[in-house]
Structure formats: C-alpha cells, structure tokens
C-alpha positions as CSV (number, residue, x, y, z in Angstrom):
1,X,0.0,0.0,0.0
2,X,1.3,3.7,-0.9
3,X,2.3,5.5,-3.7
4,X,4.8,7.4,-4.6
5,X,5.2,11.5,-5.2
6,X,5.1,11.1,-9.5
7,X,1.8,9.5,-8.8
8,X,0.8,11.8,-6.7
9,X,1.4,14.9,-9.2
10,X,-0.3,12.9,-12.0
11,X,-3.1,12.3,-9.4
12,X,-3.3,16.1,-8.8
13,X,-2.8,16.7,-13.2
14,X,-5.9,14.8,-13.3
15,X,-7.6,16.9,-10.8
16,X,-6.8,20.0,-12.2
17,X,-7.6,18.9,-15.6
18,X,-11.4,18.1,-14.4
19,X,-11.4,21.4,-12.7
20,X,-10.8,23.1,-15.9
21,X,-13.2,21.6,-17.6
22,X,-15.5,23.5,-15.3
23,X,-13.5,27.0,-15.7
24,X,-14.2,26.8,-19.2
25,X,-17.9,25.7,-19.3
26,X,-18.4,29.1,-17.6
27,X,-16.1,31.4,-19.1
28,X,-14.1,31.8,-15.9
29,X,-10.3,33.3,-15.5
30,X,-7.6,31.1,-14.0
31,X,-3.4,30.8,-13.8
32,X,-0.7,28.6,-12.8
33,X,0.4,30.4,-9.5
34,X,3.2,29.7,-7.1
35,X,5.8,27.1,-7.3
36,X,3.3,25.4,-10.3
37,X,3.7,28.3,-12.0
38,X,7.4,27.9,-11.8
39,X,7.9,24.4,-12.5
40,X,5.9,24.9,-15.9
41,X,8.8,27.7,-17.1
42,X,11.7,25.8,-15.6
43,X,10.7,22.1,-15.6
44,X,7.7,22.1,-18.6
45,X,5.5,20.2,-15.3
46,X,5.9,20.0,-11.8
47,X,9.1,20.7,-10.1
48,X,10.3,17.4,-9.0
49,X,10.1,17.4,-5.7
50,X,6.9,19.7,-5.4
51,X,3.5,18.1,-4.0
52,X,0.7,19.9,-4.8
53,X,-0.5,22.4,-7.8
54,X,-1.2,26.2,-7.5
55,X,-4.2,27.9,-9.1
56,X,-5.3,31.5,-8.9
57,X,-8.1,32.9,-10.1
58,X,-9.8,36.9,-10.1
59,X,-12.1,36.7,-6.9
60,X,-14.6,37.6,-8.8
61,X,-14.5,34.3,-11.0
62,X,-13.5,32.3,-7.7
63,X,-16.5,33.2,-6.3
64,X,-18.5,32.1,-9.1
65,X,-16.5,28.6,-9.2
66,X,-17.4,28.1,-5.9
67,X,-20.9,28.4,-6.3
68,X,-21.2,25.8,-9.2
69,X,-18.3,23.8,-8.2
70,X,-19.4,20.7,-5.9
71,X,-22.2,20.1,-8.0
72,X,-20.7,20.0,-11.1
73,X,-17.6,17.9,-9.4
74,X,-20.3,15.2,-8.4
75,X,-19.3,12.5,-5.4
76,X,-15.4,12.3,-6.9
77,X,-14.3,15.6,-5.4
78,X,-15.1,17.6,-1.8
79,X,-14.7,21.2,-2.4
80,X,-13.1,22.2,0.9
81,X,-12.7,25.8,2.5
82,X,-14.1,27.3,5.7
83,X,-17.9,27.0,4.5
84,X,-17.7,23.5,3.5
85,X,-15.5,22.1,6.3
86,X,-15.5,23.6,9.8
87,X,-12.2,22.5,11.1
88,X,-10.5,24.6,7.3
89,X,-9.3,27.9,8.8
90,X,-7.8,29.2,5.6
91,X,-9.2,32.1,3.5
92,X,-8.7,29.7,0.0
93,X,-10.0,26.4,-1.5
94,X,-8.7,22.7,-1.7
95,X,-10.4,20.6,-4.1
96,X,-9.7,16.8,-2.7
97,X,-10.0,13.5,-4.6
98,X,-12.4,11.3,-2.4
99,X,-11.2,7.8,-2.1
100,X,-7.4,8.7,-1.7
101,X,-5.2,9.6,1.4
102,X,-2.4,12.3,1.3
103,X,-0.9,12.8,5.4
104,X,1.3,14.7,6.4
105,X,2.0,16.2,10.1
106,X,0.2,19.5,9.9
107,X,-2.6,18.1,7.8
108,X,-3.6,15.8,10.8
109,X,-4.1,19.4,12.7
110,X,-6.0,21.4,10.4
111,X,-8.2,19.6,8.1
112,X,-11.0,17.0,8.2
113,X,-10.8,15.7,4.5
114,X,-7.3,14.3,3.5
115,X,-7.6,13.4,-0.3
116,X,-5.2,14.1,-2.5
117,X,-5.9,18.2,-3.5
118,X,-4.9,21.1,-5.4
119,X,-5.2,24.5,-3.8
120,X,-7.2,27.6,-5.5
121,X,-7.1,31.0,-4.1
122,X,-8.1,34.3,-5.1
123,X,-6.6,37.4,-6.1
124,X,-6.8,40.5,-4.0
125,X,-6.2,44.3,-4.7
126,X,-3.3,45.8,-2.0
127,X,-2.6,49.4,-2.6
128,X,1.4,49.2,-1.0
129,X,3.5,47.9,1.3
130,X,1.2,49.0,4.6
131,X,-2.3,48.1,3.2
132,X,-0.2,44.5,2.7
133,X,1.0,44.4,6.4
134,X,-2.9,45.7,7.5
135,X,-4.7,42.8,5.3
136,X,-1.7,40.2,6.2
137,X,-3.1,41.4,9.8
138,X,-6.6,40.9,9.6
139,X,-5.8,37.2,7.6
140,X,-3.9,35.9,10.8
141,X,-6.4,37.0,12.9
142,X,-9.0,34.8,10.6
143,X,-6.5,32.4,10.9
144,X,-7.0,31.2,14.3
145,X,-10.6,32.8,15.0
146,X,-12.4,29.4,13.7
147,X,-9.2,27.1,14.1
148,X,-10.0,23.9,15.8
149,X,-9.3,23.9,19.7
150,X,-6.0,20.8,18.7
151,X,-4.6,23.0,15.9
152,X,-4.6,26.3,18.2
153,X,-3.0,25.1,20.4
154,X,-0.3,23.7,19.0
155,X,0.2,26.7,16.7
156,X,-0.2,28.8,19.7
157,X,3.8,28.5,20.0
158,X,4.3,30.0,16.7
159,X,1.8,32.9,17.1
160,X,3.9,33.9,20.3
161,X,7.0,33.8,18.0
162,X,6.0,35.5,15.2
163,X,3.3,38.3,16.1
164,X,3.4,41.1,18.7
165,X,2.3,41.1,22.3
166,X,-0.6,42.6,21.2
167,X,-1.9,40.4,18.2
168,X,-1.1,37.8,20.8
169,X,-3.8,39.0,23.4
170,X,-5.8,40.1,20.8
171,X,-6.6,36.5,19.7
172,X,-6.7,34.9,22.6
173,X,-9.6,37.5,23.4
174,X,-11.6,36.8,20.4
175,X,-11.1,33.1,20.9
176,X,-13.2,33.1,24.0
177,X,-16.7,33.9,22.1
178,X,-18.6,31.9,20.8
179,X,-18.1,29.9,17.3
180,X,-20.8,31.4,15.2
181,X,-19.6,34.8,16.6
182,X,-15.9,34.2,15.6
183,X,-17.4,33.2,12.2
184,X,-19.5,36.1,11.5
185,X,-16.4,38.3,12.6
186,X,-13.8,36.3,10.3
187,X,-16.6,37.0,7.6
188,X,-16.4,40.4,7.7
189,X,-12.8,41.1,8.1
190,X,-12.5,38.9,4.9
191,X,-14.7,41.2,3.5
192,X,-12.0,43.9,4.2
193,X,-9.2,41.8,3.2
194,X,-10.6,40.9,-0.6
195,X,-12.9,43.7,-1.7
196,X,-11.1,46.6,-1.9
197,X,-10.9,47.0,-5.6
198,X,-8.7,50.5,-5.8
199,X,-5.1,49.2,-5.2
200,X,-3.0,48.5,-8.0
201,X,-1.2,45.8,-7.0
202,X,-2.5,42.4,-6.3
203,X,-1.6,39.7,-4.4
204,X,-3.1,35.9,-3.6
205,X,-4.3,34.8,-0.6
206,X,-2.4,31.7,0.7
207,X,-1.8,31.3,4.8
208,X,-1.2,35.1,4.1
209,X,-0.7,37.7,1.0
210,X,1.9,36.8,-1.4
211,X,3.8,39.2,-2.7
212,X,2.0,42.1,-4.4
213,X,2.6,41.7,-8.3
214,X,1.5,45.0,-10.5
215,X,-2.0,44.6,-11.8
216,X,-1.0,45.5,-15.6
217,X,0.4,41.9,-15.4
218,X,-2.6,40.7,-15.5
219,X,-4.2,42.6,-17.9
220,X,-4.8,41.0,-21.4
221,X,-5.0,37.2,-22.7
222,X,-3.0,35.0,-20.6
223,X,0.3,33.0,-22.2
224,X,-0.2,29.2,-22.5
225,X,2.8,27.4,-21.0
226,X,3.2,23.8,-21.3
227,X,3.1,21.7,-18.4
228,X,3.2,18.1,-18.4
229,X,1.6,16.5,-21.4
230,X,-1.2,19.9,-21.7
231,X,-0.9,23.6,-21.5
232,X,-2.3,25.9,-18.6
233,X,-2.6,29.7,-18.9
234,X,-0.2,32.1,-16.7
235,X,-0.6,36.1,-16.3
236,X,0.7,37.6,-19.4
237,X,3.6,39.1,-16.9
238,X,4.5,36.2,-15.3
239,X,8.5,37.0,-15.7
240,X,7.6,39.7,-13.2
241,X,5.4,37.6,-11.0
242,X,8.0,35.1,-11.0
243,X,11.0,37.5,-10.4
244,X,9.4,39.3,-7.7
245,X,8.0,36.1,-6.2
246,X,12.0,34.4,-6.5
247,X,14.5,36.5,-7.7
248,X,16.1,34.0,-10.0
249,X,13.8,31.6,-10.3
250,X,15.9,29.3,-13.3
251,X,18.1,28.3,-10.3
252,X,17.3,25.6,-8.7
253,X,17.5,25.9,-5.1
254,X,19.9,23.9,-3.2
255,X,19.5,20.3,-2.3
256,X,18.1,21.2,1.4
257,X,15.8,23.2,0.5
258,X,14.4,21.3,-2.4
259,X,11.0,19.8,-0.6
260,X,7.4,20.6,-1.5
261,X,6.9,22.6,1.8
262,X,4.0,20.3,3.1
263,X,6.2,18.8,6.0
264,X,7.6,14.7,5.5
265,X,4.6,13.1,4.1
266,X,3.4,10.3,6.3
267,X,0.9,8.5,3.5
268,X,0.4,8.9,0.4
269,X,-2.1,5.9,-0.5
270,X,-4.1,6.7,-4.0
271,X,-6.6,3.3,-3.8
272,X,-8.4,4.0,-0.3
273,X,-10.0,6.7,1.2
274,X,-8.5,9.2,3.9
275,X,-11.3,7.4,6.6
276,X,-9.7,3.8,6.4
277,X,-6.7,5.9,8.2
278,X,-8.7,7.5,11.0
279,X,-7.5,5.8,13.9
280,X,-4.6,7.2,13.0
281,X,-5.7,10.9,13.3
282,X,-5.9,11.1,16.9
C-alpha cells in the first residue's frame, strides 16, 4: 500500500484537468500560480520534488466557481474551505479526490478531509507595502478565529514567536466567544481583506498575502505554457510575477531546501479513502 510523489502529481494533473473543464464551461479566468507556476517555465511540469498544484483565479470568477463547483464535481471531489468544512481555517480552496489519502503532520491538525488536492485561491487588490501588512493582519487574525481547539493550540507556540504582544492578546480575546460569533467576525474582516478594488497591486491569498505583483500583469490574454503533457494559462507578466516572487527563479534551489513545503509526508495511499486511516488521526 502507498504511492509514490510522480503519482501523486499525476493524481493532482488529473484533478486539475477536471477542474478546468469547469472553468471553461463558464467562461471563468484562472493561472498557474506559485511554485506550479514555476515548475511549468523551468521544468515544462511540476518541479520534482513539489506536492501539490497552485491555481489563482480573479475573486470575482473564484467566487462564481465556488458556487457551481461541488455540484458539477459530483461525489469524486469535496470542495473544501471554511464554508464546507468547519475545522479549514484558511481564506482559500482545496479541491480533494475522495477515495485517496495524502498525510502529512500539519494536515492531521487542520483539516478534516485528507484526499489528494490542489489549492485555488483568489486574487486581492493591495494598494502598497502597509495596506499588505494591515490585510496580512486581519488574515492571521481569521486564521486562528475558527481554528480547531488541537490545531490552536499547538500553533499557539508559533503565534507567540512570530506576532506582537498585542496580536497575541488580541486573539486569545476573540477566541473566548462563541463559534458562530468568531465566524460572522472572520466574515467580515474577509470582507476587508478581498474587496477593496482601488489598489493596483495584487496579491493571492495563501496562509497570508503573497507578494504584491503590479496589476498590468494581469491585464490582457494569458500566455499558454506547457506543463506536463497539456498547457495551462499564466498572467501575461508572469517574468515579473515570477522575479518578484523568486528572484532567480531558473536556479534551482539547493538540495536542502528542495522539498514541497507540506512537511515529511506520512501517506500517500491513491486506492483508499482518507477514513480507512482514521484511527490514525488522533
């Protein structure tokens, strides 16, 4: 039992190639993002050792996936994000295979589907360097307002390390009321976060804004870039997303860092479904 991390990418191909299917039945805009968007101008497909695939799409067409999305996907996929699943904390999407298993450590914490999955997140307007730092605020207090009780507090540790006194206090405040209060309050600071359309820079949303890319590359058709056996569309500047998001991005990086930044992998089983491993979650 198992598979190995080739499988796994062709696993998550197929995945994104089903997804597409539904971008296009209704006229929606999407890119390669992140390190998928790399691997297809330095590799031509994934990077070897990556683990997942990056999409990004305008919110405005996110949105509109989202609505049609688990109904067209049928009973193969779970379209997983904070509305769907109530232990997801993040402020993007997962679309997970049913009837596979991909664990790793941190998975175990924060999620209660573990298919395989490729992540799509949407695009949001910053205006400069301090709207970034205010909206990379707000995200991180949505981060941990609807986080399961297990995940807090063993991220509680990095929260102390990385974020003011303050921000410290300030969620362990929030975390006191009640669920469907922290909900309605992580609504509408996501409402702050992705609808302020007057920036000209724009970022995606991952565990926090990436970094901010000028709008104008964007703007116009997207560039088809091969990727595996297909071709994908990436923002007509993506030179500059991918300088900006790098530096030099044709250099590999060395062989220490070279991981697909998901932690060691515990299981990566393709045939049986995430559940038949639940006595391992606890």
């Amino acid at each position: 039992m198992g598979n190995t991390l080739r499988e796994l990418q062709l696993c998550e191909l197929q995945i994104l190639k089903d997804v597409r299917i539904i971008f296009e039945r209704h006229g929606l805009k999407y890119y390669l993002s992140g390190g998928t968007l790399l691997g297809a101008v330095r590799h031509k497909g994934f990077i070897p050792w990556d683990d997942d695939i990056d999409i990004m799409m305008p919110y405005e067409d996110y949105r509109r996936f989202l609505e049609v999305a688990q109904e067209e996907l049928g009973d193969k996929y779970f379209v997983q994000n904070s509305e769907t699943d109530p232990s997801y904390a993040f402020a993007y999407t997962h679309i997970r295979k049913n009837n596979t298993t991909v664990l790793s450590e941190w998975d175990k914490l924060y999620f209660s589907h573990h298919g395989a999955w490729i992540d799509i997140t949407p695009l949001v307007h910053v205006k400069g360097k301090r709207d970034r730092r205010f909206k990379n605020f707000l995200l991180r207090i949505c981060y941990f307002l609807i986080m399961e009780e297990n995940a807090f507090k063993v991220t509680e540790e990095w929260l102390v390390k990385q974020s003011s006194a303050r921000m410290v206090r300030l969620v362990k405040l929030v975390r006191k009321l009640p669920e469907s209060l922290r909900r309605w309050i992580r609504k509408r600071l996501l409402h702050v976060v992705i609808y302020e359309k007057r920036g000209k820079l724009i970022s995606f949303i991952w565990s926090r804004l990436s970094v901010p890319i000028p709008a104008e590359a964007y703007e116009g058709e997207p560039v088809l870039l091969p990727f595996e056996d297909d071709v994908f569309p990436a923002p007509k500047g993506y030179e500059q997303f991918l300088t900006m998001s790098y530096g030099d991005y044709m250099t590999p990086p060395p062989p220490e860092r070279q991981n697909g930044g998901h932690g060691a992998k515990l299981t990566i089983d393709l045939e049986h479904d995430w559940t038949e491993y639940c006595n391992d979650l606890n």
